[in-house]
C-alpha positions, 0 to 999 in steps of 0.5 A, spaced: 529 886 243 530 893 247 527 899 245 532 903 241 532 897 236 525 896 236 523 904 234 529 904 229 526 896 226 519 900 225 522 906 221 525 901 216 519 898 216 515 904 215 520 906 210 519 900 205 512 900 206 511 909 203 506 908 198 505 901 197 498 897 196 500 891 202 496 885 204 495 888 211 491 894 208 488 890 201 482 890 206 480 896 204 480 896 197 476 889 197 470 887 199 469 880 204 464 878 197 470 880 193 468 886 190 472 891 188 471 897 195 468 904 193 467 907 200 469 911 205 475 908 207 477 906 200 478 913 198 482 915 205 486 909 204 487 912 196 490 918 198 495 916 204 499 912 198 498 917 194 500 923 199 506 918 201 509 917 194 509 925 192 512 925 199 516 919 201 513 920 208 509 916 212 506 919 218 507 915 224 500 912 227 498 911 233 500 905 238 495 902 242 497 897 247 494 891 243 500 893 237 504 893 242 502 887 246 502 883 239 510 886 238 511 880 244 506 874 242 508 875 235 516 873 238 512 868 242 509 863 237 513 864 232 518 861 238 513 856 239 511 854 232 519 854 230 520 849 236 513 845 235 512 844 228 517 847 223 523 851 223 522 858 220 526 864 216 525 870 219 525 875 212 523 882 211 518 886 207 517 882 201 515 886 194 512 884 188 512 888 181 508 883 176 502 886 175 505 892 172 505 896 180 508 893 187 505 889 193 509 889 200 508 883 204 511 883 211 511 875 212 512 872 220 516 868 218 518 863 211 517 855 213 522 851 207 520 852 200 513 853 200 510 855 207 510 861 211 507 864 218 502 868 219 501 870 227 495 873 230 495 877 238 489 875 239 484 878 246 482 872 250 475 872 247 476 873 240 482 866 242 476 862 245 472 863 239 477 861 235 479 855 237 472 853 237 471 856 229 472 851 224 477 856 220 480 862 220 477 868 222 474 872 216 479 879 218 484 875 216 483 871 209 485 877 204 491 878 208 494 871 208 491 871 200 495 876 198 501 875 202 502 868 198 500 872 191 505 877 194 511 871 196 508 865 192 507 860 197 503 855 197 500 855 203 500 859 210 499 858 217 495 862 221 497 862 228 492 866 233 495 866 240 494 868 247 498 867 252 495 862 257 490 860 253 492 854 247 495 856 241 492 855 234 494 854 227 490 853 221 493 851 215 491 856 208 493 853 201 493 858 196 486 861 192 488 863 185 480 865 184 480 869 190 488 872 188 485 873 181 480 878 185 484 881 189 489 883 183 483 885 180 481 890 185 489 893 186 489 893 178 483 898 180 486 902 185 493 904 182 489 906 176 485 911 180 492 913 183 496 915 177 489 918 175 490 923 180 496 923 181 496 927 173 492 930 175 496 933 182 503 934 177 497 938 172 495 943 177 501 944 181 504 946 174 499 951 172 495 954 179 501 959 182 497 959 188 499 952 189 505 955 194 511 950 196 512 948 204 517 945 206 516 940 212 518 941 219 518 935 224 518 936 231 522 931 237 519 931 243 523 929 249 521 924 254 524 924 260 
């Protein structure tokens, strides 16, 4: 995939994602011990959505070399997956509104009616370390909960790769217990946005000192 292609995918992506709770995130708003998250990085992550819906702009993030890395390992063992284990599906941003309020999911790939894929680029010690574990890594067992609740699936594979080194995949069926928490947890978030959000619309209209910008994106030009 060349470069121009790549960037225009992303922005895609960033667009249907502008203000939406995702599975990628819902470990912010919810504990390892699955209890509803009340810190710093909860609020944070409140105010980004809330910012993006009243502006409809998600400001671009910093790409680290690992991201960019894993653009390449997640083409890798999906290839690998596709032609060892299972053909798959390549789909694009999944949504699902029936809670009331939206989830966005980006699955690796769809396998038949009931499976997908989830794949993780992972550093060489983190890989050993998971080839050696009895299970998925902790980080990941909310994402992958929430991308089944999100997509209704039943079950995923989690592939953790590195290049060199073997690939793995474990398989994860669906949690209703820990979907019903993380429901919870959203159910809460979205409450406190909307609360602010009024609150926003309120003060907008009565405080004349709130004074309209306009917003000004500067190119830089790489030679």
């Amino acid at each position: 995939m060349n470069t121009q292609l790549r960037a225009t995918l992303q922005e895609a992506r960033q667009a249907a994602r502008c203000g939406l709770l995702t599975a990628s995130e819902m470990k912010l708003i919810i504990t390892p011990t699955l209890k509803v998250a009340n810190n710093d990085k909860t609020r944070a992550h409140l105010y980004e959505l809330l910012a993006q819906r009243i502006t409809g702009y998600v400001e671009p993030h910093y790409v680290s070399d690992d991201m960019l890395r894993g653009q390449t390992d997640e083409i890798n063992a999906r290839g690998i997956y596709a032609r060892e284990i299972a053909p798959v599906e390549e789909v694009g941003f999944i949504t699902n509104d029936r809670w009331g309020f939206t989830i966005g999911y980006s699955p690796d790939a769809l396998v038949g009616d009931d499976g997908l894929i989830e794949c993780k680029s992972r550093r060489q010690k983190y890989q050993i370390e998971t080839i050696l574990a009895d299970g998925v890594p902790d980080d990941y067992i909310i994402q992958i909960q929430t991308g089944l609740l999100v997509s209704e699936r039943k079950w995923c594979d989690f592939i953790s790769y590195h290049g060199g080194l073997p690939m793995r995949m474990i398989r994860v069926t669906d949690d209703p217990e820990m979907q019903a928490k993380i429901v919870e947890a959203a159910t809460e978030f979205e409450e406190k946005a909307a609360e602010l959000r009024a609150e926003y619309d309120r003060r907008l209209a009565t405080n004349p000192r709130l004074i309209p910008t306009e917003r000004t994106i500067e190119q830089e030009m790489h030679t």
